[in-house]
BALOBA-1460 file (C-alpha; in Angstrom, 3 decimals):
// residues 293
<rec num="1" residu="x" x="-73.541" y="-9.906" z="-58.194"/>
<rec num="2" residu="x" x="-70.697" y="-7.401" z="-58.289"/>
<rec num="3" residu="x" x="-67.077" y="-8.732" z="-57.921"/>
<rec num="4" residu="x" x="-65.469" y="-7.856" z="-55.119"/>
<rec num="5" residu="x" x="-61.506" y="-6.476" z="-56.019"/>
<rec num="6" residu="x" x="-58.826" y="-8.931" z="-54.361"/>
<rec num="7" residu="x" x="-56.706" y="-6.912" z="-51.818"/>
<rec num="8" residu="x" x="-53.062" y="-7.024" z="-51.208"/>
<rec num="9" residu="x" x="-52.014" y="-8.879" z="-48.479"/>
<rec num="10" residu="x" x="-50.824" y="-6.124" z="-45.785"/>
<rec num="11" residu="x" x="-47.202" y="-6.621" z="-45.760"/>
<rec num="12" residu="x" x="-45.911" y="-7.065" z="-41.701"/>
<rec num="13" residu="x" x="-45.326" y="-4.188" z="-40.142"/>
<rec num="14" residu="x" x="-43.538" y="-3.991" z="-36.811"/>
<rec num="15" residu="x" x="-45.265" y="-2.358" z="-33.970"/>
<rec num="16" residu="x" x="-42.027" y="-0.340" z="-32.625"/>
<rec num="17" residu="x" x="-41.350" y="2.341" z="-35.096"/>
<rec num="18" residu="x" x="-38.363" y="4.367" z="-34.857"/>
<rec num="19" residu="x" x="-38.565" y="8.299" z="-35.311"/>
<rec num="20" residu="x" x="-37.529" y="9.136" z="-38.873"/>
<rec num="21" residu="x" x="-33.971" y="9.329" z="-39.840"/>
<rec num="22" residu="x" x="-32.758" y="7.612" z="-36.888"/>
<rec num="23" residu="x" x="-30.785" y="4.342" z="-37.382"/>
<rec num="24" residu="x" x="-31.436" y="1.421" z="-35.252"/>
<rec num="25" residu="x" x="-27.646" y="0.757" z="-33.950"/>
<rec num="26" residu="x" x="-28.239" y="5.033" z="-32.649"/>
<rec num="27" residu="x" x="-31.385" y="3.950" z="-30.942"/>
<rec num="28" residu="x" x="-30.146" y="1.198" z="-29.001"/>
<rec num="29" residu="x" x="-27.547" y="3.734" z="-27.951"/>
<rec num="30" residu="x" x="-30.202" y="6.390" z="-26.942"/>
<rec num="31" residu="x" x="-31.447" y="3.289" z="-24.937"/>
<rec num="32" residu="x" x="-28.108" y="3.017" z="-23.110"/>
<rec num="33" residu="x" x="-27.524" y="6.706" z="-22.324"/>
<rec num="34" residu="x" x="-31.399" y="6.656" z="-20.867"/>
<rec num="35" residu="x" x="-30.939" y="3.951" z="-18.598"/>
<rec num="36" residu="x" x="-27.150" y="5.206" z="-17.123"/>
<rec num="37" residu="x" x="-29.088" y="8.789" z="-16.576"/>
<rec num="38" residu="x" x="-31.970" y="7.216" z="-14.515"/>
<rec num="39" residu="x" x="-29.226" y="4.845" z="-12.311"/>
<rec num="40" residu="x" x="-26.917" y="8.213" z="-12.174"/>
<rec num="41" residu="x" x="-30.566" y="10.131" z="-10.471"/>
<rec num="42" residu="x" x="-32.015" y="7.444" z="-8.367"/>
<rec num="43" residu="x" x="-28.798" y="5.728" z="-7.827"/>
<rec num="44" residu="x" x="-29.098" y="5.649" z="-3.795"/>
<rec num="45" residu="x" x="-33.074" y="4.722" z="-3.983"/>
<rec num="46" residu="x" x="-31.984" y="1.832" z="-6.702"/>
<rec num="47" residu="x" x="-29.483" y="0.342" z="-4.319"/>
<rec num="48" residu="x" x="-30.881" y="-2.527" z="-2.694"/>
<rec num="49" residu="x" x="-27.894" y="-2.193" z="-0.014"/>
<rec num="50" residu="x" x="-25.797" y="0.978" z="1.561"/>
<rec num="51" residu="x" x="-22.959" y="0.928" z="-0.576"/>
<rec num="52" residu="x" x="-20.149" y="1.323" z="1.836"/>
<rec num="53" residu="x" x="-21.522" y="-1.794" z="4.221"/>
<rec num="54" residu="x" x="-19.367" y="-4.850" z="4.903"/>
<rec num="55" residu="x" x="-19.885" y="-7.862" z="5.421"/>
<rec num="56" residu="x" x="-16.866" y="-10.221" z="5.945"/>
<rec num="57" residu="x" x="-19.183" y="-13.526" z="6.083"/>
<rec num="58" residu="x" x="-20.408" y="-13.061" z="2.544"/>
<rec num="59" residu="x" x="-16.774" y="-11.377" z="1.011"/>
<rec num="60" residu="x" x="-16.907" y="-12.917" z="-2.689"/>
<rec num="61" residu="x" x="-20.033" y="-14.077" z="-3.378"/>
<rec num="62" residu="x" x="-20.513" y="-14.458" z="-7.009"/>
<rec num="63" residu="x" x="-23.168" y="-13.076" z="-9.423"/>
<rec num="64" residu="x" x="-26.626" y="-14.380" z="-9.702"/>
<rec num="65" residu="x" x="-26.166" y="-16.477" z="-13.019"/>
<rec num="66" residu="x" x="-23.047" y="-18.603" z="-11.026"/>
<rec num="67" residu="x" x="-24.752" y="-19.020" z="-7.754"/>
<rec num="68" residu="x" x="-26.592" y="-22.600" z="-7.233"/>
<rec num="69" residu="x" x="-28.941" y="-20.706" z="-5.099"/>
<rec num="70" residu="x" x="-30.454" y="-16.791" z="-5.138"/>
<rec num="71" residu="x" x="-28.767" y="-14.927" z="-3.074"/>
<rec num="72" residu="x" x="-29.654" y="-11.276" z="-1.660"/>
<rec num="73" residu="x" x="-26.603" y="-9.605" z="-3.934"/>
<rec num="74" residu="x" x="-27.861" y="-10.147" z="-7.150"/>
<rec num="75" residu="x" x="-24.254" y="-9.482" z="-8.978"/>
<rec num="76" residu="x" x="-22.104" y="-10.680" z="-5.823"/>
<rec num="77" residu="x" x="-19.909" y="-9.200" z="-3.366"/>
<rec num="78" residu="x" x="-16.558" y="-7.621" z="-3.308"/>
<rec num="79" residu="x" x="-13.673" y="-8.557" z="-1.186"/>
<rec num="80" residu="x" x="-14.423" y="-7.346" z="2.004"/>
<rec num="81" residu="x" x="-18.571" y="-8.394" z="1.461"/>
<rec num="82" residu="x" x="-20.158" y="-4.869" z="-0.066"/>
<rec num="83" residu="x" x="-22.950" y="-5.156" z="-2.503"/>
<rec num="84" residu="x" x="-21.886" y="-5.094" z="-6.093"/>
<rec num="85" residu="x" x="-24.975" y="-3.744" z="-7.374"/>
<rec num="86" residu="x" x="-25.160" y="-1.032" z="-4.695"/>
<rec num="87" residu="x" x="-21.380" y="0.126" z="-5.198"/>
<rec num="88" residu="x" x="-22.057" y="-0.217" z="-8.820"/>
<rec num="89" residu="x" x="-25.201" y="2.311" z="-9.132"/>
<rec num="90" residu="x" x="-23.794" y="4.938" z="-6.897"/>
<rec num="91" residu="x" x="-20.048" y="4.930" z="-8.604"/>
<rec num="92" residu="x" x="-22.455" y="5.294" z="-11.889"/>
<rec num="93" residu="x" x="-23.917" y="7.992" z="-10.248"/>
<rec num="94" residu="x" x="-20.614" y="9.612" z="-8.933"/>
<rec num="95" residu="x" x="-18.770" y="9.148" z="-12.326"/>
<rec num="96" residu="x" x="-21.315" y="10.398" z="-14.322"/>
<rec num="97" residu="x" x="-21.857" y="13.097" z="-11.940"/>
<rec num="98" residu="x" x="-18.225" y="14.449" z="-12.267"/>
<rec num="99" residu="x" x="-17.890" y="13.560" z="-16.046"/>
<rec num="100" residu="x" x="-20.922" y="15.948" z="-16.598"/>
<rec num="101" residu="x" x="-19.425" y="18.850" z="-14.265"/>
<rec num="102" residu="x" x="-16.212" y="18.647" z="-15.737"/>
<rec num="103" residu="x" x="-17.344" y="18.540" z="-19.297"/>
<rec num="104" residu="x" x="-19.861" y="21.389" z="-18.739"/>
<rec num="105" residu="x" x="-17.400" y="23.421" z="-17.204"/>
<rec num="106" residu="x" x="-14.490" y="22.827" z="-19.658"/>
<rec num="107" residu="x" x="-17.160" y="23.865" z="-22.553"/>
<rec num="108" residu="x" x="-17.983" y="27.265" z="-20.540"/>
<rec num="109" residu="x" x="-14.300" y="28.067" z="-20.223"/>
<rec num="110" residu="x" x="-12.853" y="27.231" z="-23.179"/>
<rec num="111" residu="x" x="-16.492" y="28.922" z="-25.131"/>
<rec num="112" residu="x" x="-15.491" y="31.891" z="-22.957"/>
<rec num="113" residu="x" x="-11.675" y="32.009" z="-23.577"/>
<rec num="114" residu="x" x="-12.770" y="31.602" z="-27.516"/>
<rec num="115" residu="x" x="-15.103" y="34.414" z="-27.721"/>
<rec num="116" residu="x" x="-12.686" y="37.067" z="-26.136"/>
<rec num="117" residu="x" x="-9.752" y="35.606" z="-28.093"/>
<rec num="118" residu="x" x="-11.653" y="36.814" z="-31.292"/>
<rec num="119" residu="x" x="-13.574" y="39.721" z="-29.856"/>
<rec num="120" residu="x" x="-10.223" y="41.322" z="-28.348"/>
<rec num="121" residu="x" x="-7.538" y="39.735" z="-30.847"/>
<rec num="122" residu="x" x="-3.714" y="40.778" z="-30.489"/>
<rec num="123" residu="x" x="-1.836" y="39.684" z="-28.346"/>
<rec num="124" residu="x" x="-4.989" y="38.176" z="-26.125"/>
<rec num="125" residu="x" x="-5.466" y="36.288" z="-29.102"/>
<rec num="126" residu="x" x="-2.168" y="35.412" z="-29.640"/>
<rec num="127" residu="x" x="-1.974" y="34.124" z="-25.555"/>
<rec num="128" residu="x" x="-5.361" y="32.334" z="-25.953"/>
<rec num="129" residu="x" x="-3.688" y="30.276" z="-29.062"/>
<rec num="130" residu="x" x="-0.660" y="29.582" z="-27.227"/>
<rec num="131" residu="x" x="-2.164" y="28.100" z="-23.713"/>
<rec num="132" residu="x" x="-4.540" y="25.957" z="-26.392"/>
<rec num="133" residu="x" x="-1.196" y="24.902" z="-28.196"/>
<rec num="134" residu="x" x="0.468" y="24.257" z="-25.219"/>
<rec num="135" residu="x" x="-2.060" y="22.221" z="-23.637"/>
<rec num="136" residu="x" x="-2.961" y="20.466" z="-27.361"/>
<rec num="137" residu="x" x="0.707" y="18.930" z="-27.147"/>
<rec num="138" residu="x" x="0.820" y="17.913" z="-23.825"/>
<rec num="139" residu="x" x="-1.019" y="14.745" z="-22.855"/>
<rec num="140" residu="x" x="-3.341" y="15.754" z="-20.117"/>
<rec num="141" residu="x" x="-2.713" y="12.060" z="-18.296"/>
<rec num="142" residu="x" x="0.512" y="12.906" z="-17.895"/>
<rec num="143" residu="x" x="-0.299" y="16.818" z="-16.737"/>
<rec num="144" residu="x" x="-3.118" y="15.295" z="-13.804"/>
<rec num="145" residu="x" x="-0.710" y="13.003" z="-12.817"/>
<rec num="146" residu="x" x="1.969" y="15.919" z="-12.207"/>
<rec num="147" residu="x" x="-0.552" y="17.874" z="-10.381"/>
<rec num="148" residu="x" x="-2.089" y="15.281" z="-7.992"/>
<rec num="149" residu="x" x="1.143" y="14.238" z="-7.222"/>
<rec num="150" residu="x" x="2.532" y="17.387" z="-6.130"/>
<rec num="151" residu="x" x="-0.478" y="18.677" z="-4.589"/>
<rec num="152" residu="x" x="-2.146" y="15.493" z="-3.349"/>
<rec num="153" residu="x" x="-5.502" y="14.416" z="-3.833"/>
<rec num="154" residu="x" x="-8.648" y="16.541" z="-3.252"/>
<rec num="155" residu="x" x="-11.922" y="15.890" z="-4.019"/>
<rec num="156" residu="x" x="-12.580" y="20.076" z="-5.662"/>
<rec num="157" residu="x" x="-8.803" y="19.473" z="-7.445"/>
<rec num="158" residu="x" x="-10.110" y="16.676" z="-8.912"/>
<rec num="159" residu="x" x="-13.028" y="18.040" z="-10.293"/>
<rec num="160" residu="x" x="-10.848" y="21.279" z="-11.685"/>
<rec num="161" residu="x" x="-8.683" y="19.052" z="-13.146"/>
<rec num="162" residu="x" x="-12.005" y="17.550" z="-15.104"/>
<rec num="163" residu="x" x="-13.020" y="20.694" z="-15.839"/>
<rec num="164" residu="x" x="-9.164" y="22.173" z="-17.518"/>
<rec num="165" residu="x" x="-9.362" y="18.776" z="-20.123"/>
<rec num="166" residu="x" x="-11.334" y="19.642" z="-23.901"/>
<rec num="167" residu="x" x="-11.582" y="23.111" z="-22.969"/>
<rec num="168" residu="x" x="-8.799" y="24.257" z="-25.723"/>
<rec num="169" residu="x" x="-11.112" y="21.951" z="-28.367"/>
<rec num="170" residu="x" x="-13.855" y="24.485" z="-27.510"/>
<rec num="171" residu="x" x="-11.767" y="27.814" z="-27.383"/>
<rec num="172" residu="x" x="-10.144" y="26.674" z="-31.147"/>
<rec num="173" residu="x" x="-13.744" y="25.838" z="-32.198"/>
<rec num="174" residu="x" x="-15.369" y="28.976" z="-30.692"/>
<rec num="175" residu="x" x="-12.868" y="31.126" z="-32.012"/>
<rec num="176" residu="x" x="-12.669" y="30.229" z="-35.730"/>
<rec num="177" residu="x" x="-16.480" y="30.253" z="-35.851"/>
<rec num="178" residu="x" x="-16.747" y="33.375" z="-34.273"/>
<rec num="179" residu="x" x="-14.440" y="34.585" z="-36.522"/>
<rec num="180" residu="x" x="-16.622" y="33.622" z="-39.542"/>
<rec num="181" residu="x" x="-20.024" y="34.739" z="-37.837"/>
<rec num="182" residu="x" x="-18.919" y="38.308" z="-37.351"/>
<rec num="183" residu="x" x="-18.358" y="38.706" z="-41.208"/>
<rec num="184" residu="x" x="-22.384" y="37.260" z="-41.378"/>
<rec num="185" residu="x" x="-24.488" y="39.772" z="-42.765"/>
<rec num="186" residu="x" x="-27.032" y="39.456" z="-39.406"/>
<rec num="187" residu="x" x="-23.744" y="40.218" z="-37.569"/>
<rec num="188" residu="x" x="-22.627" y="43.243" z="-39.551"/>
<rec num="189" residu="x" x="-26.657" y="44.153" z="-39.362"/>
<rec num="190" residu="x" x="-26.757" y="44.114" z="-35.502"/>
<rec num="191" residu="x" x="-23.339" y="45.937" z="-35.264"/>
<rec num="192" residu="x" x="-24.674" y="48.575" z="-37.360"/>
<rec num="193" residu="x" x="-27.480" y="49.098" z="-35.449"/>
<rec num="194" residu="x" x="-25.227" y="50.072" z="-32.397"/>
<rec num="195" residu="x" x="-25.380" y="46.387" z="-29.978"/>
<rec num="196" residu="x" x="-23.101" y="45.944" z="-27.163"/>
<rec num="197" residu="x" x="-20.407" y="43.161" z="-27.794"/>
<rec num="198" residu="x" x="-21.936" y="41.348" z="-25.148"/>
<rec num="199" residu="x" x="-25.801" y="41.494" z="-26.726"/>
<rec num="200" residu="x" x="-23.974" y="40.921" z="-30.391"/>
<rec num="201" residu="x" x="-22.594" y="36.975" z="-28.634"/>
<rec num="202" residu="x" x="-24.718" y="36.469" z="-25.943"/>
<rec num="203" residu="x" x="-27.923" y="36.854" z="-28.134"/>
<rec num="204" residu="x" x="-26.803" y="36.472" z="-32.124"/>
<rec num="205" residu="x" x="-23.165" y="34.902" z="-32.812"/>
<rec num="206" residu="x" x="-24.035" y="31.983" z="-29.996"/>
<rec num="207" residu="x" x="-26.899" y="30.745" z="-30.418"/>
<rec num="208" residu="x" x="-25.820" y="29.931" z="-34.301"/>
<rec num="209" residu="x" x="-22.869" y="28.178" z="-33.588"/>
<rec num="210" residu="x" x="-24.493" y="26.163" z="-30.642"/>
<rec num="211" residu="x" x="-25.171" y="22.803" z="-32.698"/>
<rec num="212" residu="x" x="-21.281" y="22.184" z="-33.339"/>
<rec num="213" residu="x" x="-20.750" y="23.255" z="-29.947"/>
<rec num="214" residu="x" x="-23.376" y="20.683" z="-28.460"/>
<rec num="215" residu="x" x="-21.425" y="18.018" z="-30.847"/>
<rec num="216" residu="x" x="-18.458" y="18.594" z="-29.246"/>
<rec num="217" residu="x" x="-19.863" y="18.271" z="-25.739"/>
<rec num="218" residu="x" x="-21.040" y="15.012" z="-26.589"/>
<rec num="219" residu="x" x="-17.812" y="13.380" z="-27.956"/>
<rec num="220" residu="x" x="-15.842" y="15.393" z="-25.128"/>
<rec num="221" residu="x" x="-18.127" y="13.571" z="-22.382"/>
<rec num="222" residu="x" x="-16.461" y="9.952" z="-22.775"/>
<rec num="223" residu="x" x="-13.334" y="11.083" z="-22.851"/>
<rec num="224" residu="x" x="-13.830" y="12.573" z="-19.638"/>
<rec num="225" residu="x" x="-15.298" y="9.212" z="-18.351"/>
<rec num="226" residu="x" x="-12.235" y="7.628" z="-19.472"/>
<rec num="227" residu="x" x="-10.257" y="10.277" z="-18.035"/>
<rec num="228" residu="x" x="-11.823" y="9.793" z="-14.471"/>
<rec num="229" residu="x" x="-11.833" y="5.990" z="-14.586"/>
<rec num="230" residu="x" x="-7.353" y="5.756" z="-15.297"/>
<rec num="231" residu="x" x="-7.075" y="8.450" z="-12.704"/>
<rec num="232" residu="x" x="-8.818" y="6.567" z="-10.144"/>
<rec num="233" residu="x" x="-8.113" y="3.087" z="-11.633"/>
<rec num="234" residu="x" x="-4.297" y="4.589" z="-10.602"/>
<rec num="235" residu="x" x="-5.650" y="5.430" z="-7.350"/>
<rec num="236" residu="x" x="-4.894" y="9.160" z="-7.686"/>
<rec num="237" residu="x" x="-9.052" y="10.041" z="-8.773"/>
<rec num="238" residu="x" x="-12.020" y="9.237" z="-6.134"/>
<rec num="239" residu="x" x="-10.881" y="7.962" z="-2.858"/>
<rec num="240" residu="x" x="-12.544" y="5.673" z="-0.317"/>
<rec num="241" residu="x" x="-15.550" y="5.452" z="1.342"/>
<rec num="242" residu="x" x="-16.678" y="6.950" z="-2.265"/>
<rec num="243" residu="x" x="-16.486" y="5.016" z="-5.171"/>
<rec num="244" residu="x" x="-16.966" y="5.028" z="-8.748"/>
<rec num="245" residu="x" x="-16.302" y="2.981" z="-12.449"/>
<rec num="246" residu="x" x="-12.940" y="3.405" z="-12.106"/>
<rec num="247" residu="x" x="-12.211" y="2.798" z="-8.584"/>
<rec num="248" residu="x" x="-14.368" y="-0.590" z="-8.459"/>
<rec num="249" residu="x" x="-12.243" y="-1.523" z="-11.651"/>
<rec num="250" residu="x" x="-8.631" y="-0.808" z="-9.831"/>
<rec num="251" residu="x" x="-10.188" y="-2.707" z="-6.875"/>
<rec num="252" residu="x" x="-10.864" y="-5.740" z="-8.928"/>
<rec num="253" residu="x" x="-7.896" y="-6.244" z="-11.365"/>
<rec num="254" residu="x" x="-6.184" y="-8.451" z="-8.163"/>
<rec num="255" residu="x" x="-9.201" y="-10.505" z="-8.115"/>
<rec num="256" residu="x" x="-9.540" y="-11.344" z="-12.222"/>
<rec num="257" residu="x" x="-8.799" y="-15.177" z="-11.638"/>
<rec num="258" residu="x" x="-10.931" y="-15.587" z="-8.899"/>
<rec num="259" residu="x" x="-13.612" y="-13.082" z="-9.050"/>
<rec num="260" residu="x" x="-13.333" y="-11.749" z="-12.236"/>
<rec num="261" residu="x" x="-17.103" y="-10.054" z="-11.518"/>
<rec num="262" residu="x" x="-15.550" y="-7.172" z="-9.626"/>
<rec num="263" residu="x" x="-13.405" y="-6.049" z="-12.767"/>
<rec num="264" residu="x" x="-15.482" y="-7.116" z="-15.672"/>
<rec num="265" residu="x" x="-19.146" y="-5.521" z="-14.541"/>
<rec num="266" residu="x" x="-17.885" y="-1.759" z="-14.280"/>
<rec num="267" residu="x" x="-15.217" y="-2.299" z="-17.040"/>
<rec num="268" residu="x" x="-18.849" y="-3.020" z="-19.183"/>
<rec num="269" residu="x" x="-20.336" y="-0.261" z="-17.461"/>
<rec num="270" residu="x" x="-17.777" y="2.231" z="-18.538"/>
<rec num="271" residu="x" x="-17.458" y="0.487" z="-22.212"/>
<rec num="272" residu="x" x="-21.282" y="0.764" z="-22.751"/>
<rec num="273" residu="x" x="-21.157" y="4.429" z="-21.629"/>
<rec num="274" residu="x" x="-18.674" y="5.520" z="-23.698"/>
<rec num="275" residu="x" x="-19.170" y="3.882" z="-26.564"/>
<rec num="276" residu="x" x="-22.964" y="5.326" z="-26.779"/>
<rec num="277" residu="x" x="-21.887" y="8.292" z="-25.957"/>
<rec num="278" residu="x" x="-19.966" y="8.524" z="-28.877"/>
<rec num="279" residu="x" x="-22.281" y="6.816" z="-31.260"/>
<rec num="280" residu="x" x="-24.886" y="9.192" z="-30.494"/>
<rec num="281" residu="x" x="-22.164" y="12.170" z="-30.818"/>
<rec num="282" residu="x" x="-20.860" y="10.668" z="-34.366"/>
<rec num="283" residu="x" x="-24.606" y="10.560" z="-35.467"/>
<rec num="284" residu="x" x="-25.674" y="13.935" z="-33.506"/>
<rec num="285" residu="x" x="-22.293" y="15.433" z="-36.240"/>
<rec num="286" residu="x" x="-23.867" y="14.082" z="-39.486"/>
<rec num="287" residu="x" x="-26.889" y="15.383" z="-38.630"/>
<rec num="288" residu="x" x="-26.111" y="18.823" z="-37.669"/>
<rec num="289" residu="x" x="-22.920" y="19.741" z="-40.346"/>
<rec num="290" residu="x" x="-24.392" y="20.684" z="-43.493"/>
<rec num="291" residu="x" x="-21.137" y="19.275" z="-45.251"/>
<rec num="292" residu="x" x="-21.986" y="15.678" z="-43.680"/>
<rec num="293" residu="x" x="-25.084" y="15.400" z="-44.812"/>
């Protein structure tokens, strides 16, 4: 009779495994950001209601968890009876939306502006450096505040004005590490070998400065939520029928006592957002710079 050896009890092991090297608190994040993408795409298929419909005989119904009874609006009605839920997913959809646009473009201006600032330098560069200054020490609140007010409010304005804030993060960034790159031995190699400027960026210095650049973009992007939701939270951003985070949250604050729903639900919405967004940025940083590692 041969002994049989005693095994190890199998410590437990959790079914959900996370992908190596990502933390938990990062991954609850990812979670976030994955869920506010899919309401921001299928926003108007989502909405159990047409956002803009009213309804004066159900104006202030509250949220599902303080209704004695279920109730067709899930998280309540607004003042003059719209759908919560329904205004919620499309002014998700519509902030996200113009966050996205106006962070994408501000990156592809201010990547531009950077490049030909340290391709051309002189006095280009110098001018570059001095709009970057200039808008660096002005507080862009104050600057969309000046322009909406003296041009009005427009829909294509607005989304400029999204566009014009972060761009001179990415020009300063762009230009010092284009700066650096062009010293790179691959650089001096593909100069040598008689490229075009534009094939020397567009195909060799980009490319290996794109992970910094991608940080940025994603600590930029809140901002530019946040910027969007005071502008509109002012009145001065998206106007009416549209909607979005910030506009549901101006509409609200004169109903905190007595529906306090209509503030607090896209005030979390926007809070959520924004703080994942940066998470995920903060951790996207020490992952990509070799001197945070």
């Amino acid at each position: 009779m041969t002994d049989t050896p005693i095994q190890a009890p199998r410590r437990f092991r959790p079914a959900l495994r996370l992908p190596a090297g990502i933390p938990a608190s990062v991954a609850v994040c990812m979670g976030i950001l994955l869920l506010v993408c899919t309401v921001a795409v299928f926003a108007r298929v989502l909405a159990p209601f047409a956002y803009e419909d009213t309804d004066l005989l159900y104006r202030l119904r509250p949220p599902f968890w303080m209704a004695r009874a279920i109730d067709s609006h899930p998280l309540g009605t607004d003042k003059i009876g719209r759908d919560v839920l329904s205004r919620l997913l499309v002014a998700t959809q519509v902030s996200i939306a113009l966050a996205l646009l106006g962070t994408l473009i501000g990156a592809v201006l201010g990547t531009a502006l950077g490049v030909l600032a340290a391709h051309r330098g002189g006095w280009v560069d110098e001018l570059v450096m001095t709009a970057v200054d200039w808008q660096a020490a002005m507080p862009f609140l104050i600057i969309a505040l000046a322009v909406l007010a003296f041009f009005g409010n427009d829909f294509l304005l607005f989304l400029a004005l999204m566009a014009l804030f972060g761009w001179e993060t990415y020009a300063r960034l762009v230009r010092g590490m284009v700066l650096s790159a062009r010293e790179q031995g691959y650089a001096l190699a593909v100069r040598s070998l008689g490229a075009r400027p534009g094939r020397l960026y567009l195909r060799h210095i980009l490319p290996n400065v794109m992970g910094p650049l991608i940080v940025q973009l994603t600590l930029n992007f809140p901002q530019t939520i946040l910027l969007e939701a005071s502008l509109s939270f002012l009145g001065l951003g998206i106007q009416p029928p549209l909607t979005s985070l910030g506009q549901m949250l101006g509409e609200g604050r004169d109903y905190l006592l007595t529906a306090w729903w209509l503030a607090v639900i896209p005030g979390a919405v926007i809070f959520l957002t924004t703080l994942s967004m940066s998470i995920v940025g903060d951790w996207l940083r020490s992952r990509l710079d070799p001197t945070q590692r």
